[in-house]
C-alpha positions as CSV (number, residue, x, y, z in Angstrom):
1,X,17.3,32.2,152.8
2,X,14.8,33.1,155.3
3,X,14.3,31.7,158.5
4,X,10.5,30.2,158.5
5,X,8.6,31.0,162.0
6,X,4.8,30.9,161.8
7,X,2.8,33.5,164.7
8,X,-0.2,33.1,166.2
9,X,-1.7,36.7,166.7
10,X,-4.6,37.2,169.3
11,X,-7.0,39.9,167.4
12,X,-8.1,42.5,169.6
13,X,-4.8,42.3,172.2
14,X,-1.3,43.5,171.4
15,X,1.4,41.6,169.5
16,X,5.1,42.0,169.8
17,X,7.6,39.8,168.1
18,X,10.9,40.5,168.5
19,X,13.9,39.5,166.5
20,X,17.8,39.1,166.8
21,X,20.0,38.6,164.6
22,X,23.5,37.3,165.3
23,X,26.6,35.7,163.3
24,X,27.1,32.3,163.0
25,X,29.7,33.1,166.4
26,X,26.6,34.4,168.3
27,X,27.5,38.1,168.0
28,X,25.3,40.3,167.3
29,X,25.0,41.8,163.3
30,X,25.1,45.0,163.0
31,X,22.2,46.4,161.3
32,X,23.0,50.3,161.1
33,X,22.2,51.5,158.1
34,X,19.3,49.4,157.3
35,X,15.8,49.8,157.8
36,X,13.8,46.6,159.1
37,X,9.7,46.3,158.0
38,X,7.5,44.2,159.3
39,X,4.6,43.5,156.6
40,X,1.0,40.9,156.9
41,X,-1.1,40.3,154.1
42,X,-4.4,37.9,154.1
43,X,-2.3,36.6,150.8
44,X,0.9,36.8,149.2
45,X,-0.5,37.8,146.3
46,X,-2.2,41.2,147.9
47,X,-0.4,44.6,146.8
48,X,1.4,46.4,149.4
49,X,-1.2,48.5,149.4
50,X,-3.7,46.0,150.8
51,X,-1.7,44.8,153.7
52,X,-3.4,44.6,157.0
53,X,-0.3,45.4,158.7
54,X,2.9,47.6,157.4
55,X,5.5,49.6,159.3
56,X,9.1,49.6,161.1
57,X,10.1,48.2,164.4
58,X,8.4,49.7,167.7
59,X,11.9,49.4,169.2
60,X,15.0,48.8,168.3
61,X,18.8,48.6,168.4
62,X,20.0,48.2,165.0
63,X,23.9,48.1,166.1
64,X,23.2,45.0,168.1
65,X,20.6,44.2,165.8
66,X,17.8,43.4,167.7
67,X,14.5,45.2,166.6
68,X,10.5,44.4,168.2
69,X,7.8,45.1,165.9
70,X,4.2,45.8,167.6
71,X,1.0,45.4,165.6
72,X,-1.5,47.2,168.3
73,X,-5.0,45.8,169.4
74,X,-6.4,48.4,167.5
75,X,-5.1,46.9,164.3
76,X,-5.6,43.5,164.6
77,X,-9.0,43.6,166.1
78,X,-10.8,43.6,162.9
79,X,-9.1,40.6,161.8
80,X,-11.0,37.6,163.4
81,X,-14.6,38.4,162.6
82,X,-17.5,36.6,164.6
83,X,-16.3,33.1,165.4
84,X,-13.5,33.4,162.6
85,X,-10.1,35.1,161.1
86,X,-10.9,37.5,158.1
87,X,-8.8,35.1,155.8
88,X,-7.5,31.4,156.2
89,X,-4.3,32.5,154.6
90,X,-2.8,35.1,155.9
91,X,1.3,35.5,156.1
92,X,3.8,37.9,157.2
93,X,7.4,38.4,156.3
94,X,10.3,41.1,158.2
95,X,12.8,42.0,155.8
96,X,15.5,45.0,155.3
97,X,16.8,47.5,153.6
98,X,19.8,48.5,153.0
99,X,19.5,52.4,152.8
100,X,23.3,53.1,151.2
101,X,21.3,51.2,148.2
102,X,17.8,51.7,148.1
103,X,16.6,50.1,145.4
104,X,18.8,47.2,145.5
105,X,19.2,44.9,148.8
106,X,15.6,44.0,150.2
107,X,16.6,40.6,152.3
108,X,13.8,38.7,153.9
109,X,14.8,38.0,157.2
110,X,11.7,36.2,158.7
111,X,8.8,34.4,157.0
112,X,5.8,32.7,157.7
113,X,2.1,31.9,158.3
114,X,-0.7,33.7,160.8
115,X,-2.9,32.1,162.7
116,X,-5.3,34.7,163.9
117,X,-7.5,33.5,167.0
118,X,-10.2,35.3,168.8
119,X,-9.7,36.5,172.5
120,X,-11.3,35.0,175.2
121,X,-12.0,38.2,177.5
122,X,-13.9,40.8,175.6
123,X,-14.1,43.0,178.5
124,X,-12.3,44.4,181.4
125,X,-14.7,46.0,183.8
């Protein structure tokens, strides 16, 4: 089961969110072998294809398992637009794969809702 953690992403500024995963004695798993994806869709319904935001970890160390994922400014400024986000539903799972068997363990790792606010300084002289 998946642990539920809701974000709040700033559009138009970086976003990092890191994750650890440990046993149930606090050491850490290791995640060799498997390939962590970050993915967030205005709905869960939306293909794949239509995600606002799709990709791998911006750092990691899977033998400790401890992975960040970084959705740049650049990405994420097009989702509040005006005075609003682009979608009042948007979510975002981080899952893995276990690459010795491709087509058979996905396991969601990390689940939730996005709220998407606007940021406050539009410019930086």
């Amino acid at each position: 089961m998946a642990v539920q953690y809701d974000i709040t992403v700033r559009a138009d500024r970086d976003f990092y969110l890191p994750v650890s995963l440990v046993s149930e004695q606090n050491n850490p798993s290791n995640l060799a072998g498997y390939l962590p994806v970050m993915t967030v869709k205005k709905a869960l319904s939306d293909a794949d294809a239509q995600a606002l935001y799709k990709g791998g970890p911006w750092s990691q160390n899977l033998s400790f398992g401890q992975f960040t994922f970084k959705i740049p400014r650049g990405t994420n400024a097009a989702w509040f637009v005006g005075s609003g986000p682009i979608a009042s539903s948007v979510v975002y799972d981080v899952s893995i794969q276990d690459t010795a068997a491709i087509a058979v363990n996905w396991v969601t790792l990390v689940e939730g809702a996005v709220t998407i606010i606007g940021p406050v300084t539009k410019t930086i002289p």
